[in-house]
C-alpha positions, 0 to 999 in steps of 0.5 A, a space after each residue: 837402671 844402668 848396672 854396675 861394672 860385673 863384681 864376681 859375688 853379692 850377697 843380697 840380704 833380704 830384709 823386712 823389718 827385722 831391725 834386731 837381726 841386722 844388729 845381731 848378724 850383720 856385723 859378722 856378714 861384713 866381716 867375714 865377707 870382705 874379700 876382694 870383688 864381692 859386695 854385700 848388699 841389703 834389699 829391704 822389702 819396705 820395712 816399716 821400722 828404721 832397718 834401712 837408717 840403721 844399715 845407712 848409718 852403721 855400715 857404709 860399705 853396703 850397697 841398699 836396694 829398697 823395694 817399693 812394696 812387701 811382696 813377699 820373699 820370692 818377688 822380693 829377691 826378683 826385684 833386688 837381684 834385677 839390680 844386681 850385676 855380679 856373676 853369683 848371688 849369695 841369697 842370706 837371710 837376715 836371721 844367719 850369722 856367718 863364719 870365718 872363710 865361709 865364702 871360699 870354699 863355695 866360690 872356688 867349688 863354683 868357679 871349678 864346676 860349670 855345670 853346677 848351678 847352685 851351691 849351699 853351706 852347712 846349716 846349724 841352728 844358731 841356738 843350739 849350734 851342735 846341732 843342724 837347722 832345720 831349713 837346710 841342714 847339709 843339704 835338701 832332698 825330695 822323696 817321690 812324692 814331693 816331700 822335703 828333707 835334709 841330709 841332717 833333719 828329717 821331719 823335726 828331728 834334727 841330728 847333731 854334727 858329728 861330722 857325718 855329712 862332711 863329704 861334698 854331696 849332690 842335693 835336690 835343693 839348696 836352703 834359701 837360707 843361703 843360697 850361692 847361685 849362678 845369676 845367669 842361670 838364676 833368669 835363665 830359669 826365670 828366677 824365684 817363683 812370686 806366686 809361692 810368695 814364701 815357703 818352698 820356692 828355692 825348691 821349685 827354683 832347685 828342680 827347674 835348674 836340675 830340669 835344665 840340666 845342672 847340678 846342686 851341691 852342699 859344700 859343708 866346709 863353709 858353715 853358718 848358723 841360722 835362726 830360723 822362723 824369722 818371719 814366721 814361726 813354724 807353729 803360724 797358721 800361714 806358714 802350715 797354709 803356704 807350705 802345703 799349698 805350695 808344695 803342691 804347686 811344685 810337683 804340678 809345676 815340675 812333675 812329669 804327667 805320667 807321675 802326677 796322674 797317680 802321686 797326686 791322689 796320694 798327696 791329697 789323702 796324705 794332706 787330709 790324713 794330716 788335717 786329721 791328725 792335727 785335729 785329733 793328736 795335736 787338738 790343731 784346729 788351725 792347721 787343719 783350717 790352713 790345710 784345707 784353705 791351701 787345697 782351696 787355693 790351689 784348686 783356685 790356681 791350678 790352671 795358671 800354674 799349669 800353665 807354667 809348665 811349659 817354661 821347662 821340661 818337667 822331669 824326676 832327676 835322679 837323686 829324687 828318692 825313690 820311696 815314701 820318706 813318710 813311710 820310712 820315718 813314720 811307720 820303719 822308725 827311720 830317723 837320720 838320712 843315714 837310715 834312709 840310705 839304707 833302704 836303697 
């Protein structure tokens, strides 16, 4: 397909039956989004409703790319943003209401940074909008062993804005929630992996561009609200199974040798520790049935996603945390990123 003349920024919203949040959100996209050189764009990932009519016929200024089949969020994005020509992506969920200059900061941070290949804005939860979301909050971090948080959110406990994390940060990972994204860097990578389908891929895009020598930065100037859970609820069996497998694909995929040797066993027992506790504590029989299946699969898939490896030089940035944020939230009662500074 023959691209268009380069535009400097698409945002490409990802949709998939979800009808009711265009209707809700994307009012507010097109709205604060009409600057100069940027276009917003809706990749429906064969939606069985009328999303695609209903952006046809209400916003004429956005640009629709249909995908044949639903493959997932990750091939989703792969497939659409191969038909998109502009020097940055803007990866939305179709569940995020934005604000009113929201771009701005996150374009001029880019264009004034060239080793910087991603970006995010701050995250707060669309239904309680004091407070941050939880799947990016101010910016994601990792701990040594594999484990996501956010400056922001650790776990489920999610702070209220105070204005605590206003400073421009590094982070480990940007929420594919909204995501501001080199293109060129975007394939140089090899884009969003399709076999984590959903769940955990922005992160495993996060570490390799890190492996490739860039950085990653919250600009929490540029604010949104996110709903969160769009596609599945955090209680959905599938996403307990699609978060734990995939977490494991992450650090086999990017974890140097050296440190998956020992961290490895540790995660395992950590996992069935966990498939425990949703037995016992939470009377779960479901989660621990989706833990075990994730194990199962990942075994299944061990070799291939071994074998990817060798697409990048696996490494531990620096901004990894060095401790076990498990330890440090569960068993010291840390409860707020500040806390875990602390510890350092």
């Amino acid at each position: 397909m023959e691209l268009t003349e380069q535009k400097l920024l698409a945002i490409v919203i990802l949709g998939w039956n979800g009808k009711h949040y265009l209707e809700q959100f994307l009012p507010s996209v097109v709205k604060h989004s009409d600057i100069s050189n940027v276009e917003v764009i809706y990749a429906d990932n064969a939606s069985t409703d009328d999303s695609v009519s209903f952006v046809k016929n209400n916003f004429p200024s956005v640009r629709i790319i249909q995908n044949n089949i639903n493959s997932g969020f990750a091939e989703g994005y792969n497939k659409a943003l191969s038909q998109v020509n502009t020097k940055y992506y803007l990866l939305l969920n179709q569940d995020v209401a934005v604000t009113e200059n929201w771009l701005e900061p996150m374009i001029d941070f880019m264009e004034k940074n060239a080793d910087v290949a991603a970006v995010q804005p701050k995250l707060r939860a669309f239904h309680d909008p004091d407070f941050f979301e939880y799947a990016g909050a101010a910016g994601g971090h990792i701990d040594f062993l594999g484990y996501p948080f956010c400056r922001g959110r650790l776990f489920d406990t999610l702070e209220r804005d105070k204005g605590q994390y206003e400073d421009v940060s590094k982070i480990f990972w940007a929420s594919g929630a909204a995501m501001f994204v080199r293109s060129e860097l975007y394939h140089q990578v090899g884009g969003l992996d399709a076999d984590f389908f959903a769940h955990q891929e922005e992160i495993d895009l996060c570490w390799r561009l890190q492996n490739a020598g860039y950085n990653l930065y919250c600009i929490p100037q540029a604010i949104v609200y996110h709903v969160g859970g769009g596609s599945l609820h955090k209680s959905n069996h599938r996403k307990t199974y699609l978060n734990f497998r995939n977490n494991l694909f992450l650090l086999l995929k990017n974890m140097p040798v050296a440190n998956l040797i020992y961290i490895f066993p540790l995660r395992i027992l950590l996992d069935w520790l966990a498939a425990f506790y949703s037995i016992i504590k939470n009377k779960n029989i479901g989660d621990a049935k989706a833990i075990c299946k994730a194990h199962f699969h990942f075994i299944l898939d061990f070799k291939k996603m071994f074998a990817k490896r060798s697409q990048t030089k696996p490494s531990v940035p620096p901004i990894v945390f060095a401790k076990s944020v498990i330890f440090q939230y569960f068993v010291n009662g840390r409860k707020t990123f500040f806390d875990l500074q602390k510890t350092i």
